[in-house]
VOPAGU-2260 file (C-alpha; in pm, 1 decimal, decimal comma):
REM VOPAGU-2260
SITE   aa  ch    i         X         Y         Z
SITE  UNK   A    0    1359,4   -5810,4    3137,6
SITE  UNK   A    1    1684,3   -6064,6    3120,6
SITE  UNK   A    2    1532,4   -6420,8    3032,7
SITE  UNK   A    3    1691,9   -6693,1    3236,5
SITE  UNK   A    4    1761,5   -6965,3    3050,0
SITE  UNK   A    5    1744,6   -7323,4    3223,1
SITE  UNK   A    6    1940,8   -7660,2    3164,8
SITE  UNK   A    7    1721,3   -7781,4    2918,8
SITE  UNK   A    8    1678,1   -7447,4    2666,9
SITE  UNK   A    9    2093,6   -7411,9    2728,6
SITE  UNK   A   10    2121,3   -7733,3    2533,3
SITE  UNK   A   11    1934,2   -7660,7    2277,2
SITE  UNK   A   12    2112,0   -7373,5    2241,0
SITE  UNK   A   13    2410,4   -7582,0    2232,3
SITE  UNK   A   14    2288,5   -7686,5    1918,2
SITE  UNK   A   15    2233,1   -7360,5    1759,9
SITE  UNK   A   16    2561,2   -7272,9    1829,8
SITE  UNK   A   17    2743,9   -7572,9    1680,5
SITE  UNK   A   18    2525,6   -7493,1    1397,4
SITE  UNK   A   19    2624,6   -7151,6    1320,9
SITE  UNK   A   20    2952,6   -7219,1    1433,6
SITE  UNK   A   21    2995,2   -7473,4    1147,2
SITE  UNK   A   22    2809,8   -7189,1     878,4
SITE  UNK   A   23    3152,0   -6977,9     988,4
SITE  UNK   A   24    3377,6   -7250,3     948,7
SITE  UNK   A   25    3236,5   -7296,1     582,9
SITE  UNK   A   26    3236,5   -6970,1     528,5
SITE  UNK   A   27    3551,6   -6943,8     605,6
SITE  UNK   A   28    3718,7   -7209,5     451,5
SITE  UNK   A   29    3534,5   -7086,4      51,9
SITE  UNK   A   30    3654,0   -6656,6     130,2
SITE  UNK   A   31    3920,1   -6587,2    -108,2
SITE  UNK   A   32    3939,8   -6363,2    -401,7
SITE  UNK   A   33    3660,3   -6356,0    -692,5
SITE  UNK   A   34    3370,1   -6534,5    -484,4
SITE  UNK   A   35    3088,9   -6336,8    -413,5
SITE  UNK   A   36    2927,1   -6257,7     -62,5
SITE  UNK   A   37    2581,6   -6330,9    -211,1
SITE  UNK   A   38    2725,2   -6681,1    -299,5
SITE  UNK   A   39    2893,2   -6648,1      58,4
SITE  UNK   A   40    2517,9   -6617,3     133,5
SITE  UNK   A   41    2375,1   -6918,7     -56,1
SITE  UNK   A   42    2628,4   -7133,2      93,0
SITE  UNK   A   43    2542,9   -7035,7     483,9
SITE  UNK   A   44    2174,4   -7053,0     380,3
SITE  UNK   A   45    2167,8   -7397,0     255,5
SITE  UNK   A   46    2397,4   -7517,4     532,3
SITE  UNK   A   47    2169,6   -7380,6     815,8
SITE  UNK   A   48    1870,4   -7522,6     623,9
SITE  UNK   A   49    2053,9   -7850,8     601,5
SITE  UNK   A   50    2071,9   -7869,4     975,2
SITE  UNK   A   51    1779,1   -7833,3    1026,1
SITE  UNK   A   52    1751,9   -7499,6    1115,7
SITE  UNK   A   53    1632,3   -7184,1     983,1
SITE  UNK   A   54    1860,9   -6825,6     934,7
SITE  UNK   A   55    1819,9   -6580,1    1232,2
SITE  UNK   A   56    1856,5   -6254,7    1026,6
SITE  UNK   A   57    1660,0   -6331,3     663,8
SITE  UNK   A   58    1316,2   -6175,6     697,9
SITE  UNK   A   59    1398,8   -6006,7    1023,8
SITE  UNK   A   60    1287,6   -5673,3    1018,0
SITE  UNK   A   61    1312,0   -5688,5     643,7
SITE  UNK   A   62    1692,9   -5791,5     679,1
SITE  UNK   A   63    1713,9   -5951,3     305,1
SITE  UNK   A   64    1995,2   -6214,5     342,5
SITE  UNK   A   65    2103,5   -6504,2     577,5
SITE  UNK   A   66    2411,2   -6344,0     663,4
SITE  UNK   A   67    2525,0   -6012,2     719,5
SITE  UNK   A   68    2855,8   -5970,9     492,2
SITE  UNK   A   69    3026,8   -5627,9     554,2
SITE  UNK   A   70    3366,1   -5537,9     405,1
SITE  UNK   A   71    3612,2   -5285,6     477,7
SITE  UNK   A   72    3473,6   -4998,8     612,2
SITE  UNK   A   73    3178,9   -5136,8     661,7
SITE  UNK   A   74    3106,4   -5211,0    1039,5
SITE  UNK   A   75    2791,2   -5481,2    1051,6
SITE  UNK   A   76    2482,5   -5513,4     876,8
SITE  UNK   A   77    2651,8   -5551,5     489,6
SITE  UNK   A   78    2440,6   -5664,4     227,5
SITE  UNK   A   79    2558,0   -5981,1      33,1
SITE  UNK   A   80    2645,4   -5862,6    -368,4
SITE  UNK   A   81    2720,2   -6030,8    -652,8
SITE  UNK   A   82    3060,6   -5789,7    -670,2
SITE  UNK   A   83    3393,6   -6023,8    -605,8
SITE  UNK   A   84    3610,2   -6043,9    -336,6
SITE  UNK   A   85    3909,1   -5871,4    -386,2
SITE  UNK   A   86    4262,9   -5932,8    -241,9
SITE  UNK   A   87    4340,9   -5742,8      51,3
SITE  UNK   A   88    3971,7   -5693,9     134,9
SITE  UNK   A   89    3827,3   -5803,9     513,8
SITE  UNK   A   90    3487,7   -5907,2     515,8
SITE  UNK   A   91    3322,0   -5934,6     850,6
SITE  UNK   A   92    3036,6   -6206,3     858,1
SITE  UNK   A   93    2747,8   -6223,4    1101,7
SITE  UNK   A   94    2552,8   -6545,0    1146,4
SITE  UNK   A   95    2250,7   -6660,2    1363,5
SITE  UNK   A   96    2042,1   -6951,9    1337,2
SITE  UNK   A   97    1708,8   -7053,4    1473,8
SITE  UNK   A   98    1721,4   -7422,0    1598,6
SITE  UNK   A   99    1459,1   -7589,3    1800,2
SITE  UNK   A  100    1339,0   -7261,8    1909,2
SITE  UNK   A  101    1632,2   -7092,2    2021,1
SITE  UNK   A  102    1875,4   -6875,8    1858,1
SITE  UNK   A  103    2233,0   -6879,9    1799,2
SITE  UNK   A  104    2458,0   -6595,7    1716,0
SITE  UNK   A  105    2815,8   -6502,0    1655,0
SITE  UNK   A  106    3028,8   -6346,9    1356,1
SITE  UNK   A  107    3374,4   -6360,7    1263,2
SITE  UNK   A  108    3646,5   -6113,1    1046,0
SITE  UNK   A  109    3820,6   -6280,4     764,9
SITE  UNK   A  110    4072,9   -6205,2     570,7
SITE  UNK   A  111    4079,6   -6249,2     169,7
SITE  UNK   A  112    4408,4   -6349,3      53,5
SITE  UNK   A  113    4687,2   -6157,4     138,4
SITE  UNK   A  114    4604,9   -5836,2     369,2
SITE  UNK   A  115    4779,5   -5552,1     521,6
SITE  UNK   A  116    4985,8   -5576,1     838,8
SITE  UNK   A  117    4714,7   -5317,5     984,4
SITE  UNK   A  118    4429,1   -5536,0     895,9
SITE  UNK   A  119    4573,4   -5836,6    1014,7
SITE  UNK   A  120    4652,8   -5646,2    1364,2
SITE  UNK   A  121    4253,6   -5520,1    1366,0
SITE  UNK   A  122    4143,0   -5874,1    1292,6
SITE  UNK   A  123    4345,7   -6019,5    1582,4
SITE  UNK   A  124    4315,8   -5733,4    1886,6
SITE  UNK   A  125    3935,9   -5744,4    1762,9
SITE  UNK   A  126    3902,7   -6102,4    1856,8
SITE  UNK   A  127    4147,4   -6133,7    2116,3
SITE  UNK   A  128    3893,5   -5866,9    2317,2
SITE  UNK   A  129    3614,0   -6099,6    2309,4
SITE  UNK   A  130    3795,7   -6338,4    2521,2
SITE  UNK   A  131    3912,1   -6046,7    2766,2
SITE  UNK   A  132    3560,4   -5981,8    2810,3
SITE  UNK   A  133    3428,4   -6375,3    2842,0
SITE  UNK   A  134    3753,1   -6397,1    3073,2
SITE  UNK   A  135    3480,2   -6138,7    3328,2
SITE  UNK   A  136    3136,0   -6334,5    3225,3
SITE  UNK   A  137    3126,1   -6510,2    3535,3
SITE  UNK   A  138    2875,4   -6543,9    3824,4
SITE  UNK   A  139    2874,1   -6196,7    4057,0
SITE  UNK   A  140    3052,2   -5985,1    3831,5
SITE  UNK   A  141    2858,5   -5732,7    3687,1
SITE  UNK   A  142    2756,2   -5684,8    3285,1
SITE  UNK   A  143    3014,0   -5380,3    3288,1
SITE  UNK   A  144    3302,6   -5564,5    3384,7
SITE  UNK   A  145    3308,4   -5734,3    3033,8
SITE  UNK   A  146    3281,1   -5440,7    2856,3
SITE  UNK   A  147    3519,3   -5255,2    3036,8
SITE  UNK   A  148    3806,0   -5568,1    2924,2
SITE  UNK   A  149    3716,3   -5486,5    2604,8
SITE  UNK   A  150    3727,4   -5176,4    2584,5
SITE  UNK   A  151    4082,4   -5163,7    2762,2
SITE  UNK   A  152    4201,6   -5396,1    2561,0
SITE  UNK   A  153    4121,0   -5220,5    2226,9
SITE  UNK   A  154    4226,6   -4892,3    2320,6
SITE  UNK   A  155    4553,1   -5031,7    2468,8
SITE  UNK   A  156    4649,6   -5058,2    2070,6
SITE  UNK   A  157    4551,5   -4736,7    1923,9
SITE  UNK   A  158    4225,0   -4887,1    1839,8
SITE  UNK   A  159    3878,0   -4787,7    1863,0
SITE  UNK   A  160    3557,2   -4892,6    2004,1
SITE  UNK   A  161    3227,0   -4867,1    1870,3
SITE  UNK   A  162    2924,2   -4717,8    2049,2
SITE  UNK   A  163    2661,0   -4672,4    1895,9
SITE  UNK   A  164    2604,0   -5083,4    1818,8
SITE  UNK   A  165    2632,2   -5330,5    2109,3
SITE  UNK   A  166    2599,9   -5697,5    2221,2
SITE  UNK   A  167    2278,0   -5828,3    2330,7
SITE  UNK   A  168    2092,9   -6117,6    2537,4
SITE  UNK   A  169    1991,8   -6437,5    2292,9
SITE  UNK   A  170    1745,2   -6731,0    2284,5
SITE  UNK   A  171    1360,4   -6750,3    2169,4
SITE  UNK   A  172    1430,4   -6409,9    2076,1
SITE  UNK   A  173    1724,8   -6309,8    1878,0
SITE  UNK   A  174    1784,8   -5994,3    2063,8
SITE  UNK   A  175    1698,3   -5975,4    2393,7
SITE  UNK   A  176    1763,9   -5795,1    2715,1
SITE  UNK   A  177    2055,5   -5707,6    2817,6
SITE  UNK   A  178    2241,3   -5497,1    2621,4
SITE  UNK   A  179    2566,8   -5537,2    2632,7
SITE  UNK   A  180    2807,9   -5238,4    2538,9
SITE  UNK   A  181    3184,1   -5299,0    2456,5
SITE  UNK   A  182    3280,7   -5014,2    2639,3
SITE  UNK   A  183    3187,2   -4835,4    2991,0
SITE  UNK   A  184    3343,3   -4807,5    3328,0
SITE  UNK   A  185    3358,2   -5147,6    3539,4
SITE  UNK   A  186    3112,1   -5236,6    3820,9
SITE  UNK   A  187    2813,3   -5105,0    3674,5
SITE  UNK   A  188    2465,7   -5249,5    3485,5
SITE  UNK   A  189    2313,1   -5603,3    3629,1
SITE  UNK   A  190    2472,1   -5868,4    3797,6
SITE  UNK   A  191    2555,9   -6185,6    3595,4
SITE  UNK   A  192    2386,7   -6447,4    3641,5
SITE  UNK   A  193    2381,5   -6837,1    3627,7
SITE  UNK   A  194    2137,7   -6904,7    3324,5
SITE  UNK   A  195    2209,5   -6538,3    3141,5
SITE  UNK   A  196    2314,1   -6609,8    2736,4
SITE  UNK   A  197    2495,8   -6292,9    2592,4
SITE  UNK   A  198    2640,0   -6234,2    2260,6
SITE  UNK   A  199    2895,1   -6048,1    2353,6
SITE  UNK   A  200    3050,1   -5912,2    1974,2
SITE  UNK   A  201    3319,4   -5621,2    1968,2
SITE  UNK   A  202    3311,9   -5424,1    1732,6
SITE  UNK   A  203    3629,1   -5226,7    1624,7
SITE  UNK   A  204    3752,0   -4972,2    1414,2
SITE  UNK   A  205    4125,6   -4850,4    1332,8
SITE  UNK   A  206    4011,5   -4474,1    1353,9
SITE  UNK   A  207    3715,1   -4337,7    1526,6
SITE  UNK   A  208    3442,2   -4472,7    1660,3
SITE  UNK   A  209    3163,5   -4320,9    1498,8
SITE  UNK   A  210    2972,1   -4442,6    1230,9
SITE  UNK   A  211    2734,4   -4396,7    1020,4
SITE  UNK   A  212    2442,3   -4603,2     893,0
SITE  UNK   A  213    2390,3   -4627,9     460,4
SITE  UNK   A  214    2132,2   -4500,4     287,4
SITE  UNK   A  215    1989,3   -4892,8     304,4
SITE  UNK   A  216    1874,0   -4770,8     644,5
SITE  UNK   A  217    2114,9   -5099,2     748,4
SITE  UNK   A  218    2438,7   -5108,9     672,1
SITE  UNK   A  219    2655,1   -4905,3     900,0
SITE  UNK   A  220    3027,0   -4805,4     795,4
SITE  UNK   A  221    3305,0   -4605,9     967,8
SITE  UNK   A  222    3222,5   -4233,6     997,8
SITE  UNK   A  223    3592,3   -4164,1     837,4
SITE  UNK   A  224    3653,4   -4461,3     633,0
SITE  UNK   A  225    3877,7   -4629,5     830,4
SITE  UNK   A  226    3861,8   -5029,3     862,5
SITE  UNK   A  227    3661,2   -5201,9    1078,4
SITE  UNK   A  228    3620,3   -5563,9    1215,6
SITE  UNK   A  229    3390,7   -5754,5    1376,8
SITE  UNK   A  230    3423,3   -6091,8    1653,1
SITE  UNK   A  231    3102,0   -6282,8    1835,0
SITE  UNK   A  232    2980,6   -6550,6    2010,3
SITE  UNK   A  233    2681,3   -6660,1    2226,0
SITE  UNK   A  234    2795,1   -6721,6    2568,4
SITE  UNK   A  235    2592,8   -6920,1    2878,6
SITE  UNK   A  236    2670,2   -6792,8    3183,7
SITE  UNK   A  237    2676,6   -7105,9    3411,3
SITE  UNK   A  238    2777,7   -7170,9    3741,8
SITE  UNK   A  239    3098,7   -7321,1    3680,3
SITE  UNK   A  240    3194,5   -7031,5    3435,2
SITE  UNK   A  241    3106,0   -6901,0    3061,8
SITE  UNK   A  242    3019,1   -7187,8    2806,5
SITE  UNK   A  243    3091,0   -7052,3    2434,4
SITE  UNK   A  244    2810,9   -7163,0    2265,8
SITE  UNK   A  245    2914,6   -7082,2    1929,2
SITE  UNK   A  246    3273,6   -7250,6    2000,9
SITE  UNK   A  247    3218,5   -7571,4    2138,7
SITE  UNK   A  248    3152,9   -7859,3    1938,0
């Protein structure tokens, strides 16, 4: 069932998203060779904690970090190490946080130090398709339509798409109903809807598109070892046209 969020819950969810969108910036700004993702980790924990909030993903389902920190070849759900960055890595990091009652979500690719032309192409096209598909998250359009931009997009540079890890609804819950797949023909699943919050997060990998999951039973890396990278954001559906949640300050 899709939740429909009203005025009220959207704002608080305003405030989860300036929260983890402020983790990312953080994040961000201390990536660079010879740091750590587990202090990566400790930095987005005591931030979110800070704010009042709580992490999304620590505890959840046994998930053993605030963050999800996946480099490489590794698609989403990376454990944080105490192994260093590296120059010329990517490291793809997923955030959520719990604030008020609602949940926030939305990751980002970074590079550390100086990368390949390649990688800095994946990093770019990856996030550049979220905002073809946000361009389609409007009122009457239907939940295909966005994933359809994306996947267009993607493929349109030799890239590819994965399946077999999608978006999802957000708020009291951190995943909810709908799913929402980066790839698919247009016209097709619900019809959007004012009040509907998505985290819409493509996924994308320079070879294939299958994966494979670690023997952690959660980290899931590129069936043929290729790079991947990773771009989200919670996004309200209103009336007027998509609100990114995880963007605005």
């Amino acid at each position: 069932m899709i939740i429909i969020k009203n005025s009220k819950e959207i704002e608080y969810m305003r405030h989860s998203g300036r929260v983890v969108k402020e983790t990312l910036e953080k994040l961000e700004a201390a990536v660079k060779p010879g740091i750590t993702t587990a202090e990566l980790d400790r930095i987005a924990e005591e931030f979110i904690l800070g704010q009042g909030g709580k992490p999304s993903f620590k505890g959840y389902h046994g998930f053993p970090a605030s963050i999800c920190a996946s480099l490489n070849k590794e698609v989403v759900h990376g454990f944080p190490s105490h192994k260093p960055l590296e120059e010329g890595d990517i490291i793809s990091v997923d955030c959520g946080a719990i604030v008020d009652g609602y949940h926030a979500d939305a990751a980002r690719t970074f590079p550390v130090g100086k990368i390949s032309q390649e990688a800095a192409k994946l990093i770019a096209v990856t996030r550049e398709s979220f905002f073809k598909g946000v361009e389609l998250a409007r009122v009457g359009n239907r939940l295909s339509d966005i994933s359809n931009a994306i996947q267009v997009y993607v493929e349109g540079f030799g890239f590819s798409i994965v399946r077999d890890f999608v978006g999802h609804g957000v708020g009291k819950n951190l995943h909810e109903d709908p799913e929402v797949p980066n790839f698919g023909r247009p016209g097709r699943g619900p019809k959007l809807s004012a009040g509907m919050v998505l985290a819409i997060e493509p996924m994308v990998n320079v070879g294939g598109y299958s994966v494979v999951v670690e023997p952690n039973g959660w980290t899931v890396v590129t069936a043929d070892g290729s790079l991947s990278a990773h771009y989200e954001n919670t996004v309200a559906i209103l009336e007027n046209g998509p609100e990114i949640l995880t963007l605005s300050t």
